[in-house]
Structures are given as C-alpha cells and as structure tokens.
C-alpha positions in Angstrom: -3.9 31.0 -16.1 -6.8 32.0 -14.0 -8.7 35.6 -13.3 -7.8 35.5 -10.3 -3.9 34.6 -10.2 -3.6 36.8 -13.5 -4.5 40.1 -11.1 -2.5 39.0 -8.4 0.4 38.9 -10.9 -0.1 42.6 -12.0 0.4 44.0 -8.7 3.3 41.5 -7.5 6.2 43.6 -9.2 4.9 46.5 -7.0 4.6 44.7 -4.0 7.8 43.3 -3.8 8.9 47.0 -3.3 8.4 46.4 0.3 11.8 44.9 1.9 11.7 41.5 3.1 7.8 41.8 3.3 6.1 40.9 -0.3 5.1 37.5 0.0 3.8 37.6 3.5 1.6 40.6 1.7 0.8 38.7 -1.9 -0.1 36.0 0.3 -3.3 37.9 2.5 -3.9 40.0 -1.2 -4.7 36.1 -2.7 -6.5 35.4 0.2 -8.2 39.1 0.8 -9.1 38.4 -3.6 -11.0 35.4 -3.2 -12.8 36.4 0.0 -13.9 39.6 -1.9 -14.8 37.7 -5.2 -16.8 35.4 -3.2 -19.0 38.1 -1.8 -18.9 40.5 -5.1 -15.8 42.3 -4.0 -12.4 42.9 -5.2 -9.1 43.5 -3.4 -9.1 47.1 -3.9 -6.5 53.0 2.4 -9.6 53.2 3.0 -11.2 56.2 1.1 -14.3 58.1 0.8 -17.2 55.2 1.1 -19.9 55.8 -1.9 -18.2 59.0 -2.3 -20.4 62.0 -4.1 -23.7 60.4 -3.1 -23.0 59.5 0.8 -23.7 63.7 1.5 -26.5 63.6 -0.2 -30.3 64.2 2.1 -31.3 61.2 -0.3 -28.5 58.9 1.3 -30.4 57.3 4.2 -28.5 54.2 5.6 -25.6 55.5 3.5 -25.3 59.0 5.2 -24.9 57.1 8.4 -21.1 55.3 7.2 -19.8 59.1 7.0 -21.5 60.6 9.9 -24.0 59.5 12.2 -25.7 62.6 12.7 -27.5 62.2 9.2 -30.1 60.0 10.2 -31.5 62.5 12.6 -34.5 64.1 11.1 -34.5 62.1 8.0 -37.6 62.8 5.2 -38.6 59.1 5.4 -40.2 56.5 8.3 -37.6 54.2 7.2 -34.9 53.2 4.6 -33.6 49.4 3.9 -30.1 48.7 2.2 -30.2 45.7 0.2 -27.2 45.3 -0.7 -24.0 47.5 -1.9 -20.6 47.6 -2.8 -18.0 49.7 -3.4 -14.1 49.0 -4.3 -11.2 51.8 -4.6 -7.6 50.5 -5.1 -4.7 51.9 -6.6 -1.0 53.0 -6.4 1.5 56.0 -7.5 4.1 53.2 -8.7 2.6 51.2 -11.8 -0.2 51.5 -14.4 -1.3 49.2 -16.9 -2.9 49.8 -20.3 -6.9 49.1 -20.6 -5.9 46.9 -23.1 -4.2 44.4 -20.8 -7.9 44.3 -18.8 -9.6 43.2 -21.4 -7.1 40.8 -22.7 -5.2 39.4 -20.1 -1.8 37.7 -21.5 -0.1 34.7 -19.5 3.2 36.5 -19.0 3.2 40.0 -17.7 6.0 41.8 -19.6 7.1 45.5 -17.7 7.0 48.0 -20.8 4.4 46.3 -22.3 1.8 44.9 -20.0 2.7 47.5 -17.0 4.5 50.4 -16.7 6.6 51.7 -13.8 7.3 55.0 -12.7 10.6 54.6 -12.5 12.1 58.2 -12.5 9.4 60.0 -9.8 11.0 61.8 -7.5 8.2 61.3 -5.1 7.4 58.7 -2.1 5.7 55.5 -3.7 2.2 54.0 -2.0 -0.6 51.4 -2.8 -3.9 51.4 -0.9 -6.9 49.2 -1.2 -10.2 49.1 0.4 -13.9 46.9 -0.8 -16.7 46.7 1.1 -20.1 44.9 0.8 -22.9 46.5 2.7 -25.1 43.5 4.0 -29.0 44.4 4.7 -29.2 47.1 6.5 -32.0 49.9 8.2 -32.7 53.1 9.3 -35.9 53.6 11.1 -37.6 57.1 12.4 -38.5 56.8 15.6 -40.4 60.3 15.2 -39.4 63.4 13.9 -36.2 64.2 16.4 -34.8 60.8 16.6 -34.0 57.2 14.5 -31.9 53.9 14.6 -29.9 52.1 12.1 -28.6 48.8 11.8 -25.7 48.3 9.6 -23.8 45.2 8.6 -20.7 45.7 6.6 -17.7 43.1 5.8 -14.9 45.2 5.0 -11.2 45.3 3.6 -8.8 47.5 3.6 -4.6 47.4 2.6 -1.6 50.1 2.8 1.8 49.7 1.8 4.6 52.8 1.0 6.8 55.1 2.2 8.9 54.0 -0.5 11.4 55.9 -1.9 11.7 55.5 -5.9 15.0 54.6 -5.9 14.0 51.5 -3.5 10.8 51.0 -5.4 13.3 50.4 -8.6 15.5 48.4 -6.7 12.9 45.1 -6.1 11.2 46.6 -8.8 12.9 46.3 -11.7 14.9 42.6 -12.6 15.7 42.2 -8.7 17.9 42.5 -7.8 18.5 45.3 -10.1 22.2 45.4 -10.5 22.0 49.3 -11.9 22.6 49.9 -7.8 25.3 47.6 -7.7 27.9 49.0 -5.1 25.7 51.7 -4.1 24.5 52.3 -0.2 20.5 51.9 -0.1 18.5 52.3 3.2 14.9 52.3 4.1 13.8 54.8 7.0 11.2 52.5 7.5 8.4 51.4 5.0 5.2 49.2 5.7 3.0 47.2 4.4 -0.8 46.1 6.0 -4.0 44.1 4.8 -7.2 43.5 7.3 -10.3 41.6 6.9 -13.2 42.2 9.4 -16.8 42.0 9.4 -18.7 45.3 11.6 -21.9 45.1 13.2 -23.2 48.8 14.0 -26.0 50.1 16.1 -26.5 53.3 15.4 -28.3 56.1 17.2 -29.1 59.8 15.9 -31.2 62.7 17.1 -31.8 66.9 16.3 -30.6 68.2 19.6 -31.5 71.6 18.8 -34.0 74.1 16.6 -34.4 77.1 16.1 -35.9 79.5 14.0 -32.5 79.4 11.4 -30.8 76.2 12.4 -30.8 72.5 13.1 -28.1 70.9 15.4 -28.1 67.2 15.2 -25.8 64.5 16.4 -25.3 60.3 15.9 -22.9 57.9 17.2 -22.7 54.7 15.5 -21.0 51.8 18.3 -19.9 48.6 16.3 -18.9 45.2 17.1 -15.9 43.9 14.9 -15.4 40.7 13.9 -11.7 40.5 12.4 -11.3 37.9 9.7 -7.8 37.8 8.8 -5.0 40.4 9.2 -1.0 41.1 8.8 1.4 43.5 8.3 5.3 44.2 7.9 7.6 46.9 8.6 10.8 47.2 7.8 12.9 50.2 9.7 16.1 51.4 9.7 17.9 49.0 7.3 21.1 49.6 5.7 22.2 47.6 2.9 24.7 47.2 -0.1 24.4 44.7 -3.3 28.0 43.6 -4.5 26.5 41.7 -7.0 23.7 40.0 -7.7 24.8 36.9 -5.8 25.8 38.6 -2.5 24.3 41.6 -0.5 25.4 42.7 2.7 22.8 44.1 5.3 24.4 46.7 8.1 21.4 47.6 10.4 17.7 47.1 10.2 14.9 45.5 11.7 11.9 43.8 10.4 8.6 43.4 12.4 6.1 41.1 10.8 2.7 39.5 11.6 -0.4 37.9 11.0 -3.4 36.1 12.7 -3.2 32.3 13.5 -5.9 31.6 11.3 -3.9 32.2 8.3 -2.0 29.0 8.9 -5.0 27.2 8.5 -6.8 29.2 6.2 -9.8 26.9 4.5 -10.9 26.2 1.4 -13.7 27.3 0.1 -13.4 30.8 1.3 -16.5 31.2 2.6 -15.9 28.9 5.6 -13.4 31.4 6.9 -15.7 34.3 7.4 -17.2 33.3 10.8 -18.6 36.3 13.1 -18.0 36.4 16.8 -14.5 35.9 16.3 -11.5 38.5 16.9 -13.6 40.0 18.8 -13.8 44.3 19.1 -15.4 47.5 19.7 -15.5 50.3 17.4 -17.6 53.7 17.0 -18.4 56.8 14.7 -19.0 59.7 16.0 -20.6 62.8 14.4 -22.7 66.0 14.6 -24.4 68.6 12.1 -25.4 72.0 11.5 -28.0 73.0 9.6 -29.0 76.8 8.4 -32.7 77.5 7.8 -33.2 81.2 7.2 -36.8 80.4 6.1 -37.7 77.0 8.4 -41.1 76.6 8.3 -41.0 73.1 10.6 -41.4 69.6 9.3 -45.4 70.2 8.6 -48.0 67.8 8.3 -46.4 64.7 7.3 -43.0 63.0 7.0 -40.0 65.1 6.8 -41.3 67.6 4.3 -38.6 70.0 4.9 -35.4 67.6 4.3 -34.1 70.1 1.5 -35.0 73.2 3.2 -31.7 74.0 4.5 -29.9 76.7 2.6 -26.6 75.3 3.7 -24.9 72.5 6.0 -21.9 71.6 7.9 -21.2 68.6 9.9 -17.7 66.7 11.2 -17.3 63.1 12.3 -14.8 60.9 13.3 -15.2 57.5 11.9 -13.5 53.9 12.0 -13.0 54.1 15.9 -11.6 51.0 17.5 -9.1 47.7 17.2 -8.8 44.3 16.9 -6.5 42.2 19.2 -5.2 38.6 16.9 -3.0 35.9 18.4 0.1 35.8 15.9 0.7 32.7 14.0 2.8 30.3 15.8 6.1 31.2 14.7 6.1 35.2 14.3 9.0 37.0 15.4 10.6 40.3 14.8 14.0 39.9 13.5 17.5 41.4 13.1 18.2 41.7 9.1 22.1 42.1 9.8 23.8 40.3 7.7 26.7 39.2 5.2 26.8 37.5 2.1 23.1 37.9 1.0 22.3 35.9 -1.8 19.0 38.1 -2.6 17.0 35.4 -4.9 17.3 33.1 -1.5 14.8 35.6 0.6 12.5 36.1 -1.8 9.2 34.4 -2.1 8.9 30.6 -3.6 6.0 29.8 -5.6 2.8 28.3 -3.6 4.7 28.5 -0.6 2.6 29.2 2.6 2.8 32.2 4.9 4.4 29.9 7.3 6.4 28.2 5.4 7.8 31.5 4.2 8.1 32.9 8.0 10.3 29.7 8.9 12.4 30.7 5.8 12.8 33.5 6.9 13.3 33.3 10.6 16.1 30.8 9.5 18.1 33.1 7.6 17.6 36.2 9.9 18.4 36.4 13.5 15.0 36.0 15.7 14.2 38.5 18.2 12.0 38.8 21.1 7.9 40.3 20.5 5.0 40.0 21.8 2.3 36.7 20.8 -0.2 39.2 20.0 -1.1 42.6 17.8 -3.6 45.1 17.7 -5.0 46.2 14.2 -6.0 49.5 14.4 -8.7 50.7 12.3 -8.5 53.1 9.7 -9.7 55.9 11.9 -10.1 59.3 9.5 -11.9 62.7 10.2 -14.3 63.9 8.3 -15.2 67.5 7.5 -18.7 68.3 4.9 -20.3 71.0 3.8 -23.6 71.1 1.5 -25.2 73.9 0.0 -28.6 74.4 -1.8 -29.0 76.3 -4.9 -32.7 75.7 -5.4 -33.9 72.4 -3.8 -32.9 70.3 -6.2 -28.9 71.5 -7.2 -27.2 71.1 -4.7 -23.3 71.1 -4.3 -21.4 69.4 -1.9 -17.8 69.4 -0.4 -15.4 66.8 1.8 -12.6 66.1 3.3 -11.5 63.1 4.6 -8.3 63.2 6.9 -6.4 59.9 7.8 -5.5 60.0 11.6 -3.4 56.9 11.4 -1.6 57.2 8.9 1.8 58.0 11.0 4.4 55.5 11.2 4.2 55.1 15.3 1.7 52.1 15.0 2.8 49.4 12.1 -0.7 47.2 13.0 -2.7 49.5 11.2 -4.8 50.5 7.8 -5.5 53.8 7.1 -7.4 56.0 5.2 -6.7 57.7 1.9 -6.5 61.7 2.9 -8.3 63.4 0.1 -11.0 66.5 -0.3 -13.9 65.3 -2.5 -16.5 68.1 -4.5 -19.5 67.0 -5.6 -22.7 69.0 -7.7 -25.5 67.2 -7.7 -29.2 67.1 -9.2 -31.7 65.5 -7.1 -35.5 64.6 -7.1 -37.4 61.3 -4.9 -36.6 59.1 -7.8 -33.6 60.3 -9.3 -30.2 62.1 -8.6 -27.2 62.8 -10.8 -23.7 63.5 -9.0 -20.4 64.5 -10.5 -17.8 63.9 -8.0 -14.0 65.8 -8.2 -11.6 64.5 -6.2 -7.7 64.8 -5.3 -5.8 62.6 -3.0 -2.8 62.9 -0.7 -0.5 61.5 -3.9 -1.4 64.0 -6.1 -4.2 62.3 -8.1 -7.0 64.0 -9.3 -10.1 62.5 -10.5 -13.8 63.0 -11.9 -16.3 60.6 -11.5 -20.3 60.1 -12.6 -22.9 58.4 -10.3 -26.5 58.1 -11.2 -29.5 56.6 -8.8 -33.0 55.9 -10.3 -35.7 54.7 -8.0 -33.8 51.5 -5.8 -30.7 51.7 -8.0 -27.5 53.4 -7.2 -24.6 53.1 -9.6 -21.3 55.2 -10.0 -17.5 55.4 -9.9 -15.2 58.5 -8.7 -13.2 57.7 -11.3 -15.0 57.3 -14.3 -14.0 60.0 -16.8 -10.3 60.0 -15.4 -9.7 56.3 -16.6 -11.8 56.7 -19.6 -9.5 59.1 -20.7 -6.4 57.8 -19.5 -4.3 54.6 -21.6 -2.8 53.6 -18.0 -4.7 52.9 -15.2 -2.9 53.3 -11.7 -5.9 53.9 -9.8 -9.7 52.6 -10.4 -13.0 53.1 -8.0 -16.2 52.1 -8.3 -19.9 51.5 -6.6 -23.2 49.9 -6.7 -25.8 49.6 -4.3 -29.7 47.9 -4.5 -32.3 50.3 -1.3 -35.4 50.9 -0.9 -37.1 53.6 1.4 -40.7 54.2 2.5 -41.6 56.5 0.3 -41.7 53.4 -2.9 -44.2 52.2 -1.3 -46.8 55.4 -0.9 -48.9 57.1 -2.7 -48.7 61.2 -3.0 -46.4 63.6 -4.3 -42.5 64.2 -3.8 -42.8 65.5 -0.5 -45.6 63.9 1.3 -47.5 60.8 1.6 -49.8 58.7 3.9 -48.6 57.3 6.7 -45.8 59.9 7.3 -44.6 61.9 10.5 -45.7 65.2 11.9 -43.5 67.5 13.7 -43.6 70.5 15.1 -41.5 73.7 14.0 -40.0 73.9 17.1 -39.8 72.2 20.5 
C-alpha cells in the first residue's frame, strides 16, 4: 500500500461522517494530497500562518501574511523569502497512536490503529490548511514606506457541525445498527476543500509619529488563481435505519459542487497547477500602533530603532475575496427523500470518479434545480495582536484570530480556525527562540517550540503537546529558508553600510 493512499485511509472513517458527502470530499483530499506532496505540502481551517514567529519585528515578508502594516518602517532595506511551508490539520473526532506513523499497517483497525471519540458530547469538526510560500520580497522604499511581493499556493479544508451521535452513525461499521429504529437528523453539516495559488502586491507606510507613538498601515491586494475546489452540505435531513438493508429519508436536501476541472483532473499533478485560471481578487487589510515613551528616531542608518517600542497593537483583516468556478457538468442539488434506502448502495465505490459518483448519486436522489456556477469564499478571519518589550530582546507576544466565515449562511466556503495564540520570545539579528501557547475554538490547547538561526526558520505549534500525547488528533508544523539585507553587511546588530536614515519625526 502506498504513503499516500495509507493517510488517505486514516482520515476516511471520519470523513464519511458527513451525509451523503464523503467521497466527493476523499476524492479532492487525494487530489489536494498529491498536489501538496508535489510541492513539499501535506493536506493539512485555515489557522494562524507561521504562528509564534509571524509577530515577531524579525518577520519581514512573514509579518506581511498577518498584517500588512508590518512592513512599514522595517529595520532592513530589504528581505527575500526563499521558500516556506507550513501545514496545520486536525479534527475533535479521531486520533491515532504515533506508533501507527511510524509503522504504517495495510489494514486500519478502529481500536487499534485509530481511536474514535465516540461518547463526546460536543459538535465534531476537521480542518486542514498547507501552504508553500514561493520567492517572495519586501523592499524599503525609505524609512516611511515599502513593497512586498508575495507568492503563495495555498490549501485549505472544513468539514463539521456534526453531532456525535451522527459522527458514530457513518462512523462506526456503517451503517451502525446500534441506532437501528431510532430518528437521526442533521440541522445541516458541511464539508469544503480549495486549492488556489495568490499573487499579492503589497503596500505599507508609518502614517504618523510622534514623540510616543508610531501609526502605520498596509494593504496587501492579491490576484487568486483557484486550482480546484468543492464542497457539500447537507441540511435539514430526517432519516430512520430499519435495518441495515433499508433506511428511509423524510426531509433533507443536499447541495454539492466542484470545479469542471476535477473531471479531467491530470496526471502528473503538477500539470494541473496553471495560474491565470479561476480568476479573483482578494485583499488584507491592516494597521498598527506603536508606543515609544523614549523614541529617539530611526538615527543614522537603517531602522535602528525597530525594537524600541515598549509595546504594540495592530488589527487586520485578512483572506479578503472569492473565486467564481463553473460546476462540473452534471452538479445538481438534490432532494434526499426517500424509501427503502439500502445505505451500502450510496456510499462511495472504490476508484470511482467524482463524476462517476455524482451520476450515482443524482440517479438515486431526485435532481433539483441550481445554479452552473459557485463562489468559494476565502477564509476571511480577523486578526487582533499585541507585543510587548521586556528589554529589547524578550519580548512576549499575544493573538487572536477570529473566523468571519465560519457561519453556515454561505456552504462555498473555507474558514479559519478561531483561536488566541501567546507567544514569549528571545530575539537577537541572528537568532530567535519562540514558545507558542495556543487554544482553539474546540477546546484544544497546545505548546509549541520554534527556533530561527541566521536564514533558517524551523518550528511547530504543536510540538510538546504531541510529544507528550500517545494519540495524535491534531499536528502543525513550519519551515521556512530567507534572507534579509543585513547577511550581507558588515557592522554590528543594529547598523550597517548601506542602510537608511530617517528623521525622528516628520
């Protein structure tokens, strides 16, 4: 059995938790797996990008993915991103043992290769995001203003809203005949997976100084290039097993679709990732406020005073935007009521296609009217920081991220993961140390470790939390390869040839 079908097989049990929706969903994950192994991802809601190290006044191109406004007034002429990644995925429904990681078997047994949570009484989720950060820049114009150029290809999947009970239904030896006779119903539930590459140019600028503070402000506007995309939702569905050869559905709807391409998806993967198309707009948005009770200006060379703020504050709004798909040829809502159910009949077939599945489907279900086309909405979040220095070099940092999407009004959609992130932090020019604490919208706390030394930048926000865990439902982790002008001068921490002057104030 390969790598690659071996994880898909660990999260299918899960999956299949979403009504009438799993295979359309293990499909894209497959297809979102070996995109992302192809360009040093992994499938992994969109959380915190680079999290613990993307406050940090060392962060350069990275500051600019969580607000703008960072770039303004930056201690360096410039700063290059070779390359990074970063991967978070996870869910509140099954776990697996390290063990199984390292030594993969070739049939998944549930109580002994994976675990479910089968007696939570809590809603069940999943979320996924990776990202590759392509070469990159951030260039000073002069000491009040830069650009950056930022090229991402991105990933990002949701599915919940799950109640345990339903989770244990397709969960557990579906049709699990413990609910035999019993009236289920799903309020609605939904499941969503996008590929897209972003283009951003991004502009920043200190709009203010005084004496005791620093306003700045950045917008980042992107172009959006959307790969491949789908999702399902299932709402208001009613339904009754008898036994496990007949199920009868009383009311429900499900909406489903994906992007034409996915009929013809290519092999190898790589052809498949073609900019310009799926064309959209997108934008971040930010501003920031620093405190200086002892500003002495920027001095005599490049940003000299970059850690002279006592403490910070800044909000942004990020992953602004959509991208409009034409729907494979034969997508249609449809009506789910229905008699006589044999359930192993609408489940998914081995190898079969999304479209293949879809005509299944569409067969067995009544067809009803929708539109040829769909929105994806980005998974817009706000984003609320605060950063205070102890003594120029500890510093401590705090976040919060906010999903603004995550309703259940718009089923096109990712989202983000809503979370508050705190992070201490020891920082000099050529190396940093961040602890980052974290809890999420589920529940889940974590601790982390990230280290950067010279170009290098390597870390995962949940480091000590699955070291000291035997079951993994949740994993993130980071690496990134950027250099900065400052590698390439001679002088001390602070200054160097070649570097800006500014003015105290202006």
């Amino acid at each position: 059995m390969t790598s690659r079908a071996t994880k898909s097989k660990i999260f299918v049990s899960f999956r299949e938790t979403y009504f009438l929706s799993p295979v359309m969903i293990v499909r894209l994950n497959r297809i979102l797996f070996s995109t992302s192994v192809l360009l040093l991802l992994t499938y992994a809601a969109m959380a915190q990008t680079f999290p613990g190290y993307n406050n940090s006044n060392h962060a350069g191109i990275y500051g600019v993915l969580s607000n703008p406004a960072s770039a303004a007034g930056y201690r360096y002429k410039w700063d290059v991103n070779i390359v990074g990644v970063d991967v978070n995925a996870g869910n509140t429904y099954a776990s697996i043992p390290k063990s199984v990681l390292f030594s993969m078997p070739d049939t998944l047994r549930r109580n002994r290769d994976y675990f479910l949570d089968e007696g939570a009484n809590r809603k069940q989720n999943g979320w996924g995001m990776a990202e590759v950060m392509l070469p990159s820049v951030l260039y000073a114009i002069d000491e009040k203003q830069s650009v950056s150029f930022v090229w991402r290809m991105r990933s990002s999947g949701n599915a919940g809203n799950v109640t345990t009970p339903i989770a244990n239904f397709f969960g557990v030896d579906y049709p699990n005949t413990g609910y035999r006779n019993v009236n289920l119903s799903i309020p609605q539930t939904g499941v969503s997976a996008h590929i897209w590459h972003e283009l951003g140019l991004s502009y920043a600028r200190v709009l203010k100084e005084t004496y005791t503070g620093r306003w700045k402000a950045g917008v980042t506007l992107k172009l959006l290039s959307g790969v491949a995309a789908g999702y399902a939702s299932a709402k208001d569905v009613a339904f009754r097993l008898n036994n496990n050869q007949d199920a009868t559905i009383s009311s429900g709807t499900l909406r489903y679709g994906y992007n034409k391409e996915l009929d013809h998806w290519e092999s190898p993967a790589q052809s498949n990732l073609k900019l310009f198309e799926n064309a959209g707009v997108g934008a971040d948005i930010g501003v920031i406020y620093e405190y200086r009770p002892d500003n002495g200006g920027f001095g005599s060379y490049e940003n000299t005073d970059a850690d002279d703020y006592k403490f910070r504050i800044g909000v942004s709004i990020t992953d602004i935007g959509k991208i409009k798909y034409t729907k494979g040829s034969i997508n249609t809502d449809l009506s789910l009521v229905k008699d006589h159910i044999v359930p192993k009949d609408i489940e998914y077939r081995k190898n079969e296609s999304l479209q293949q599945y879809a005509r299944r489907l569409n067969k067995y279900f009544t067809p009803l009217p929708g539109d040829s086309t769909f929105n994806m909405t980005l998974p817009t979040a706000l984003n609320l920081m605060g950063d205070y220095n102890i003594d120029g070099r500890f510093f401590v940092s705090t976040q919060v991220v906010i999903a603004l999407t995550a309703g259940q009004t718009d089923i096109s959609k990712t989202y983000a993961l809503t979370q508050l992130n705190i992070t201490p932090r020891y920082e000099t020019q050529i190396f940093g140390a961040y602890l980052p604490m974290s809890i999420n919208h589920n529940g889940q706390a974590d601790i982390g470790a990230a280290f950067r030394v010279g170009p290098l930048l390597l870390g995962s926000s949940t480091l000590f939390t699955n070291l000291f865990e035997r079951r993994i439902d949740h994993a993130a982790a980071f690496v990134a390869l950027r250099l900065n002008s400052s590698m390439f001068q001679r002088g001390d921490s602070k200054g160097g040839k070649g570097q800006l002057g500014c003015p105290v104030n202006y």
